[in-house]
VMD Tcl script that draws the C-alpha trace (Angstrom):
set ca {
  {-3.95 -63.26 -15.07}
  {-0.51 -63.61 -13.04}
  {-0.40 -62.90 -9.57}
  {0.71 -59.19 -10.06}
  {-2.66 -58.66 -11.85}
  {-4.44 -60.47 -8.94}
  {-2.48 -58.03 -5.95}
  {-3.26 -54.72 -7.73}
  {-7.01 -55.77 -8.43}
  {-7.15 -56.54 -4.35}
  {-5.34 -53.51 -3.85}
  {-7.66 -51.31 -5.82}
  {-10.72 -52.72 -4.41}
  {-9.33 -52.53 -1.05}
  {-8.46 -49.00 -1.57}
  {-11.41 -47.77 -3.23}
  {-13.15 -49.10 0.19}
  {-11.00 -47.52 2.55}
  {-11.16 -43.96 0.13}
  {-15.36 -44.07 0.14}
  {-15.90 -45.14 4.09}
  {-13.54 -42.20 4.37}
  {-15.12 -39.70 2.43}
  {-18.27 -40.62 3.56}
  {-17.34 -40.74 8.09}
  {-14.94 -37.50 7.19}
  {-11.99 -39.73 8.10}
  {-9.11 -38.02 5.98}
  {-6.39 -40.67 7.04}
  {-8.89 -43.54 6.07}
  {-9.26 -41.93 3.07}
  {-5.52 -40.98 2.29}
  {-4.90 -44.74 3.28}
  {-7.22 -45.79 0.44}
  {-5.77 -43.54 -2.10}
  {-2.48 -45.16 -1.39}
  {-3.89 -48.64 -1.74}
  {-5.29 -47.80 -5.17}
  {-2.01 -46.50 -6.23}
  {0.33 -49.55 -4.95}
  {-2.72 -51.49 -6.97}
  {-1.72 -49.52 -10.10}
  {1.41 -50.28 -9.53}
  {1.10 -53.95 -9.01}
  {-0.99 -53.60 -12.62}
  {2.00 -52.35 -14.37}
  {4.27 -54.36 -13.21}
  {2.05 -57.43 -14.20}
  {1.76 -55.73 -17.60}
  {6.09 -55.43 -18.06}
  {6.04 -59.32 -16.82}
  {3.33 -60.21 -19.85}
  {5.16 -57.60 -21.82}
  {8.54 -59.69 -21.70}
  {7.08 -62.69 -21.31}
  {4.95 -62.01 -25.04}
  {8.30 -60.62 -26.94}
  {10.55 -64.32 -25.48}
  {8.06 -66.30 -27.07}
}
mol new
graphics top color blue
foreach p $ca { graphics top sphere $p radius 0.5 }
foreach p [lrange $ca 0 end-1] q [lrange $ca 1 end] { graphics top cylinder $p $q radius 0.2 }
display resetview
């Protein structure tokens, strides 16, 4: 696991966090903040996944 894969999985467990303690206090902006962690988590995935990706078809 590179450190791509290690930000988005911190990034998706910080964002599913912030997007439950949101839903659950009614705090739309918590919970819109969450939602965008999860997604910059995805994001962090994928890019991990191009790096192995390249990294796989060099070798």
């Amino acid at each position: 696991m590179d450190k791509e894969h290690v930000k988005g999985a911190a990034d998706k467990a910080k964002g599913a966090i912030k997007d439950a303690a949101g839903r659950v206090t009614g705090d739309k902006e918590l919970q819109s903040e969450g939602k965008m962690d999860k997604a910059k988590g995805s994001a962090h995935n994928a890019a991990g996944d191009v790096k192995d990706a390249v990294k796989n078809a060099t070798k």
